[in-house]
NUDOMAR-792868 format. One record per residue: x, y, z of N, C-alpha, C in turn; residue in one letter. Coordinates in nm, 2 decimals, padded with zeros to 4 digits. Layout:
# NUDOMAR-792868
  neast nnorth    nup caeast canorth   caup  ceast cnorth    cup rest
      X      Y      Z      X       Y      Z      X      Y      Z    A
...
END
This chain:
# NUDOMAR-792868
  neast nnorth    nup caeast canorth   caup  ceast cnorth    cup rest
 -02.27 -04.20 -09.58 -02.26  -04.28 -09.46 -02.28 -04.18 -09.34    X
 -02.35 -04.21 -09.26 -02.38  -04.15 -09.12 -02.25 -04.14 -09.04    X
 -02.21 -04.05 -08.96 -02.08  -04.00 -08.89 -02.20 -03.99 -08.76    X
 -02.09 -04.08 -08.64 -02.16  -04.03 -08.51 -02.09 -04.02 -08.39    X
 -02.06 -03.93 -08.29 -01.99  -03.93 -08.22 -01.97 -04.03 -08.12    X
 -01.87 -04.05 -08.01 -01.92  -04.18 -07.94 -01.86 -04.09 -07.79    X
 -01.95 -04.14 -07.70 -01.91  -04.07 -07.57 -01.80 -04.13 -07.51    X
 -01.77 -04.06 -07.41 -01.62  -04.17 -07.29 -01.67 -04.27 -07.22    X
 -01.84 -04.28 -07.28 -01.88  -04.43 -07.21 -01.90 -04.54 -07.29    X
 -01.86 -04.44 -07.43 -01.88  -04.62 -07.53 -02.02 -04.63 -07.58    X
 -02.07 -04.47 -07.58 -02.24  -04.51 -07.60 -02.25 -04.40 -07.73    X
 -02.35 -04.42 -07.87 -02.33  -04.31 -07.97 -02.47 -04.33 -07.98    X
 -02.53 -04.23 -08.06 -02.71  -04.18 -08.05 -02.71 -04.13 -08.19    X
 -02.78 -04.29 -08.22 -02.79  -04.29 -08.39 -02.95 -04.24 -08.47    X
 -02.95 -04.16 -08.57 -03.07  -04.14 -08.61 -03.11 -04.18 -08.73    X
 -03.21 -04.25 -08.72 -03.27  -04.34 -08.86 -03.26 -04.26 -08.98    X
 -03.21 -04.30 -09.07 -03.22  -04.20 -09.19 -03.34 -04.21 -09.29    X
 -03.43 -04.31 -09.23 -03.58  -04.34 -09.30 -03.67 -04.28 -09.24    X
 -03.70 -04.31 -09.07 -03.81  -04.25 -08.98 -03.76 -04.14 -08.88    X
 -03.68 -04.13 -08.88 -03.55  -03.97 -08.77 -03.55 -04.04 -08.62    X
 -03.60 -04.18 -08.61 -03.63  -04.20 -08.50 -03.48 -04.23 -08.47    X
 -03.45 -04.17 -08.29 -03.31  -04.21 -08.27 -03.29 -04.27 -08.18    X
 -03.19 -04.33 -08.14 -03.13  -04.47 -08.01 -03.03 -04.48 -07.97    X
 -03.01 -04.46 -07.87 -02.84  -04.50 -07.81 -02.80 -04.62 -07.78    X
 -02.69 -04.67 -07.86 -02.67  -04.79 -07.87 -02.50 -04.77 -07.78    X
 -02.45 -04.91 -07.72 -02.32  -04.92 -07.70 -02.24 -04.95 -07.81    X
 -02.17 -04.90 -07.84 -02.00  -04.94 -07.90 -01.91 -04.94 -07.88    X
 -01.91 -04.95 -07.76 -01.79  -04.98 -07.70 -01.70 -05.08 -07.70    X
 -01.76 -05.19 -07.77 -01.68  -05.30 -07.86 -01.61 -05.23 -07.94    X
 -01.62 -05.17 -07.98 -01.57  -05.11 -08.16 -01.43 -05.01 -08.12    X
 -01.34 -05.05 -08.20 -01.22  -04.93 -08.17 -01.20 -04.82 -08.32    X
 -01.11 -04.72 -08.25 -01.10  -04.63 -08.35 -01.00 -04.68 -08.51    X
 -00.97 -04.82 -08.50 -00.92  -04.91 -08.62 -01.02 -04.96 -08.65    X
 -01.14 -04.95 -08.61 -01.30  -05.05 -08.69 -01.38 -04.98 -08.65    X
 -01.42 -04.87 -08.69 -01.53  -04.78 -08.60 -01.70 -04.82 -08.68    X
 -01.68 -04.88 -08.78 -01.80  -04.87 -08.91 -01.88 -05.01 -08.82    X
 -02.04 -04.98 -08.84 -02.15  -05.09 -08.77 -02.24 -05.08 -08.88    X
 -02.33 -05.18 -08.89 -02.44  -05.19 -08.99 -02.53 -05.19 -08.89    X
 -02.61 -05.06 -08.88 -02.72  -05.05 -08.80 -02.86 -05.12 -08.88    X
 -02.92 -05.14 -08.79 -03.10  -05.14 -08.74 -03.16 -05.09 -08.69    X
 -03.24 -05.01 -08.75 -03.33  -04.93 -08.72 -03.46 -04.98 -08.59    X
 -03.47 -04.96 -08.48 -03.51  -05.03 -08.36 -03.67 -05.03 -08.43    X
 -03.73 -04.90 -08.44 -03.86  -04.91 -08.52 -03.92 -04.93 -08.66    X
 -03.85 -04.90 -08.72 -03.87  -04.90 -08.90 -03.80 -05.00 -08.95    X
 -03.71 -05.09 -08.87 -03.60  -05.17 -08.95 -03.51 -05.17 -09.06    X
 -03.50 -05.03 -09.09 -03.41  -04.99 -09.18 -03.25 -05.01 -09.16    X
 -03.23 -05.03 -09.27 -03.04  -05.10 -09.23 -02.97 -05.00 -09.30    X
 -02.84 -04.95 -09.23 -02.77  -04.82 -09.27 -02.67 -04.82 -09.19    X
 -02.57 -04.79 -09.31 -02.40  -04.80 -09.25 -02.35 -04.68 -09.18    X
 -02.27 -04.70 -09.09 -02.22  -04.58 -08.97 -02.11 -04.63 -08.92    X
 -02.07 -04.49 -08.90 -01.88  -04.42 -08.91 -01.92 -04.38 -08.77    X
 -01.85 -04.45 -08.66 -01.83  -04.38 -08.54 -01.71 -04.34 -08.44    X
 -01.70 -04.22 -08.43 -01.61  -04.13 -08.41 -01.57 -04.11 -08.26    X
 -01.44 -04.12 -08.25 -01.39  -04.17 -08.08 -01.31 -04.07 -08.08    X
 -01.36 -03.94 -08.14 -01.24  -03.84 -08.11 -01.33 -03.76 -07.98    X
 -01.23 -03.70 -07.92 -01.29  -03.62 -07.82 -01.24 -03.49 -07.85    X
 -01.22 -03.43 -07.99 -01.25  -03.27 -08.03 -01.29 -03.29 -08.20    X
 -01.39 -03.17 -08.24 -01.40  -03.21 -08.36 -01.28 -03.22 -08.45    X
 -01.30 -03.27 -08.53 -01.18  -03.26 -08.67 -01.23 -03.24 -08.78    X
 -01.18 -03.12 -08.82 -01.18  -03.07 -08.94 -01.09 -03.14 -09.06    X
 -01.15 -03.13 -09.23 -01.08  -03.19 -09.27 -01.05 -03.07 -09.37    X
 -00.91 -03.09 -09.45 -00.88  -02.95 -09.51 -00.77 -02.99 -09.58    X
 -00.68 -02.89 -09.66 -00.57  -02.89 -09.74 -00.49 -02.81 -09.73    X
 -00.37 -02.81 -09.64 -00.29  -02.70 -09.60 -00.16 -02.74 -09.64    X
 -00.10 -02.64 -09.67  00.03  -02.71 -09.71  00.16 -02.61 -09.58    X
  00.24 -02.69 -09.58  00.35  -02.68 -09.47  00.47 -02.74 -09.44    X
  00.50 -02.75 -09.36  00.65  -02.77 -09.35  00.70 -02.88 -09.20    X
  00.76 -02.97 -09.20  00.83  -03.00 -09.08  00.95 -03.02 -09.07    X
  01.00 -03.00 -08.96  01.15  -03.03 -08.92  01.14 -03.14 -08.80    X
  01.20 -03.25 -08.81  01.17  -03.30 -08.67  01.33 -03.26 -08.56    X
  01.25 -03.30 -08.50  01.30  -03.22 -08.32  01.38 -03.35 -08.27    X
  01.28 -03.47 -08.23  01.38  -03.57 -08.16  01.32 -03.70 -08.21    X
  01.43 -03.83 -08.22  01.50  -03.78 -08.15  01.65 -03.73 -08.20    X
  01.63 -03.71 -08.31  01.75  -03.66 -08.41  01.68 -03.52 -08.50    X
  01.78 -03.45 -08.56  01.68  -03.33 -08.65  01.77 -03.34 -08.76    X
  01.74 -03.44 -08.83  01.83  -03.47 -08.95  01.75 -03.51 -09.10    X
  01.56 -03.47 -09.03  01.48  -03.46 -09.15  01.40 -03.34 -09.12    X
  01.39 -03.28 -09.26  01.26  -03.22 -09.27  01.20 -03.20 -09.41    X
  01.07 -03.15 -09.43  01.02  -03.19 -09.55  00.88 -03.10 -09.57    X
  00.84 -03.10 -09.68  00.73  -03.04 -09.71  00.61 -03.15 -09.68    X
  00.53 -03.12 -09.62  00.38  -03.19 -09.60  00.23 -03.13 -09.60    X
  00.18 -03.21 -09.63  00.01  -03.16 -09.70 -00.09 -03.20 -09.57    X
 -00.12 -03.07 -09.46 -00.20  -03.11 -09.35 -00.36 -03.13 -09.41    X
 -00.41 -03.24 -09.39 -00.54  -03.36 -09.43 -00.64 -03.32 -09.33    X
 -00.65 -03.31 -09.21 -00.73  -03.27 -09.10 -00.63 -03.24 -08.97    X
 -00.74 -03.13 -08.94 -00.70  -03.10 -08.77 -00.79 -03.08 -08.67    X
 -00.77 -03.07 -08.53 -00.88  -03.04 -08.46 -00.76 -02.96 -08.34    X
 -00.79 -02.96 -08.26 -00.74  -02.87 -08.13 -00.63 -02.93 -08.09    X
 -00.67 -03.07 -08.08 -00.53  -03.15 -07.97 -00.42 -03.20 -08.09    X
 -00.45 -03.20 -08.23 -00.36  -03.28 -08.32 -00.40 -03.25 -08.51    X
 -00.32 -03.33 -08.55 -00.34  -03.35 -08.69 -00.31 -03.44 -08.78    X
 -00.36 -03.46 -08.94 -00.31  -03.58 -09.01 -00.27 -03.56 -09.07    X
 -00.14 -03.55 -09.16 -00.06  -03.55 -09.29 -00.01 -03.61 -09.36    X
  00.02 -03.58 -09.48  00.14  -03.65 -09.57  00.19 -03.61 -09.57    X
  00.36 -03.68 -09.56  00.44  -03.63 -09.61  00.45 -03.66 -09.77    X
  00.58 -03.60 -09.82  00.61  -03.58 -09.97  00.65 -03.71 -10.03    X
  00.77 -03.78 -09.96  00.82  -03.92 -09.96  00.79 -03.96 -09.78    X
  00.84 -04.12 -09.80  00.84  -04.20 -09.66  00.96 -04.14 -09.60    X
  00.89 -04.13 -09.48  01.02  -04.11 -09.38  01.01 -04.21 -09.24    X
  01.09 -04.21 -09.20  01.10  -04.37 -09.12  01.06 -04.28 -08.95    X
  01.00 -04.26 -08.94  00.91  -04.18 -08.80  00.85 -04.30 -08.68    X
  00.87 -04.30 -08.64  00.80  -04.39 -08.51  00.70 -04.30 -08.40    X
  00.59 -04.37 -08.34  00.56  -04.30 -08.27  00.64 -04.26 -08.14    X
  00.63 -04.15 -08.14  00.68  -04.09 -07.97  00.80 -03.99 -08.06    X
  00.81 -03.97 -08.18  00.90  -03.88 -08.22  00.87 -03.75 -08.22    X
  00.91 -03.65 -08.19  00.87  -03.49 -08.22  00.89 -03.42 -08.32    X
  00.80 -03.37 -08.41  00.81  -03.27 -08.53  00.74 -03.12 -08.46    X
  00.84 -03.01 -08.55  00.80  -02.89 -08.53  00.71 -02.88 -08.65    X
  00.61 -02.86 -08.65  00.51  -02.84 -08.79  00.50 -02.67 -08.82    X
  00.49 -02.69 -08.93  00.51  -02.48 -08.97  00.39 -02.51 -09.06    X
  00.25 -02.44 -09.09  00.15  -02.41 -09.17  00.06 -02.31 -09.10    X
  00.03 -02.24 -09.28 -00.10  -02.14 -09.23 -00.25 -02.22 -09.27    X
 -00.33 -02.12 -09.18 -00.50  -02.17 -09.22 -00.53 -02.11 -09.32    X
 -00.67 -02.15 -09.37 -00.69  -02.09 -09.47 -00.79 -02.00 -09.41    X
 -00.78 -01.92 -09.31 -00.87  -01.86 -09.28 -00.84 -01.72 -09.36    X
 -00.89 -01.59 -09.30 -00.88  -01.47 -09.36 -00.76 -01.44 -09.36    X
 -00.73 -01.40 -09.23 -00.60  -01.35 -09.20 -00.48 -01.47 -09.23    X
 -00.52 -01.56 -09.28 -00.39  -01.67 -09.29 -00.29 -01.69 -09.18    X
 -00.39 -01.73 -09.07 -00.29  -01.74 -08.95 -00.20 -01.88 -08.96    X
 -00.08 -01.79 -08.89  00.06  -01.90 -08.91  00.04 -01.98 -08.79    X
  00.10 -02.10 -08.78  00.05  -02.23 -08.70  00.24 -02.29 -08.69    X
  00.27 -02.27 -08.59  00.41  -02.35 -08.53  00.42 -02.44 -08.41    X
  00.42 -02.55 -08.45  00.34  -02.61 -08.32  00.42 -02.79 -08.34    X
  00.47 -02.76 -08.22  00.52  -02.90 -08.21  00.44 -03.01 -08.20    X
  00.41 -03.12 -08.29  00.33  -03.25 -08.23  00.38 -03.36 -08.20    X
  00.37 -03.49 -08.11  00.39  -03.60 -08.14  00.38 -03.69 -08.20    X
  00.42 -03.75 -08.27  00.37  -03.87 -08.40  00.34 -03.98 -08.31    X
  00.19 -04.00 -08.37  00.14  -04.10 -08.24  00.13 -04.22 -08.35    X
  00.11 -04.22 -08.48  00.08  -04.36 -08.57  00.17 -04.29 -08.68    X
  00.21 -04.37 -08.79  00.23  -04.38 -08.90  00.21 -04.51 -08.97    X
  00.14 -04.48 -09.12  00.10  -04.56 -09.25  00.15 -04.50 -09.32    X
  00.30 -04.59 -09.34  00.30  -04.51 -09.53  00.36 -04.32 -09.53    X
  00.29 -04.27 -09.60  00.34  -04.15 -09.57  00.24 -04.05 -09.52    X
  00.15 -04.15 -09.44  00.04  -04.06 -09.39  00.09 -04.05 -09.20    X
  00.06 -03.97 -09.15  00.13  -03.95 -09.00 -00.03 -03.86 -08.93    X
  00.00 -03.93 -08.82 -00.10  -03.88 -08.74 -00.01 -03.80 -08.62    X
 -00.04 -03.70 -08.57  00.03  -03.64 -08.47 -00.04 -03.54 -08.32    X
 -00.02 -03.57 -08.25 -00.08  -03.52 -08.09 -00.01 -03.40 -08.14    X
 -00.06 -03.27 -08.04  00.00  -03.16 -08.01  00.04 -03.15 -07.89    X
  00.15 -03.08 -07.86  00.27  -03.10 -07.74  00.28 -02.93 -07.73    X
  00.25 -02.93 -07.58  00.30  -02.83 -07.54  00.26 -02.70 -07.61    X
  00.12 -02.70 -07.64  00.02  -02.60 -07.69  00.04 -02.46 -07.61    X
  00.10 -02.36 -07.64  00.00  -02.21 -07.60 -00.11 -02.21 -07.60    X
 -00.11 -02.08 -07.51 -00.26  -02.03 -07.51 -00.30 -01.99 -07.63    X
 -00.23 -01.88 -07.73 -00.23  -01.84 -07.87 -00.28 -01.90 -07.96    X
 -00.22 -02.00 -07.96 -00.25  -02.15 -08.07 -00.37 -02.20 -08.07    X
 -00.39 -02.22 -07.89 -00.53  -02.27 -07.89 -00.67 -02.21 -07.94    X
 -00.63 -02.09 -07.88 -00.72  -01.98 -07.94 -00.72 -01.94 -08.09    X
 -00.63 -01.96 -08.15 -00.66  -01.94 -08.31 -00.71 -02.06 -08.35    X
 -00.71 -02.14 -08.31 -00.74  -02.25 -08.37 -00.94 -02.25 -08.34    X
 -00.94 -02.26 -08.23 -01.08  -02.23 -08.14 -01.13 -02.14 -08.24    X
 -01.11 -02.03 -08.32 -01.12  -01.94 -08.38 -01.17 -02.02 -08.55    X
 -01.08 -02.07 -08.54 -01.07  -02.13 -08.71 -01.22 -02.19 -08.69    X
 -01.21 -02.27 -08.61 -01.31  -02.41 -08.58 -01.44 -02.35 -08.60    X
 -01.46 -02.24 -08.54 -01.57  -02.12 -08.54 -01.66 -02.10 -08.71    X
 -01.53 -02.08 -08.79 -01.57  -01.98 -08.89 -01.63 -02.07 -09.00    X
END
């Protein structure tokens, strides 16, 4: 399936996967809970499914394993978790078991990359959604450090 970015105007620039011919279409109807369209091909009429993407940094997808403590608004859990994707501003994980997390709660996240040097990553996020034992989380209060290794990772 075709992955396509979508701008801050609601507009993504799709390319035929029969003739390469491309088009910018609106979807701005579409949210990041239903992002998938069954395109048409404007010249060749080719029909082809597409994944469109409302992030505004890329996301990597990956398998890191790590650690959280949460912060607030109690620090009475913490647990081992399996980071799923990251990109600059945030991340997706599982935890090991459910834990009852709401959005707007704070975890300190501890994990290395798998880059060369195995850089270590401490970085508080906000838990913006939870499904299950999957958590999605903003980053809060980023260094400069952080940003830059990460900027770094994203590189390699």
């Amino acid at each position: 399936m075709q992955k396509v970015l979508v701008n801050e105007k609601g507009m993504a620039w799709i390319t035929c996967e029969k003739c390469s011919h491309t088009s910018g279409i609106d979807v701005s109807r579409l949210s990041d809970r239903a992002p998938f369209i069954r395109y048409k091909c404007v010249k060749c009429d080719a029909e082809f499914d597409v994944a469109c993407e409302f992030r505004k940094s890329y996301r990597k997808e990956v398998h890191l394993n790590g650690v959280f403590i949460q912060q607030q608004p109690r620090e009475d859990y913490a647990g081992r978790i399996e980071i799923l994707d990251i990109s600059k501003t945030g991340v997706r994980f599982k935890t090991r078991v459910k834990f009852d997390f709401k959005p707007g709660y704070l975890l300190k996240l501890s994990f290395s990359l798998d880059d060369a040097k195995k850089t270590n990553i401490n970085q508080t996020v906000e838990v913006k959604w939870v499904n299950g034992q999957l958590v999605g989380g903003e980053f809060r209060n980023q260094d400069h450090w952080t940003s830059q290794q990460l900027g770094f990772y994203f590189m390699s």
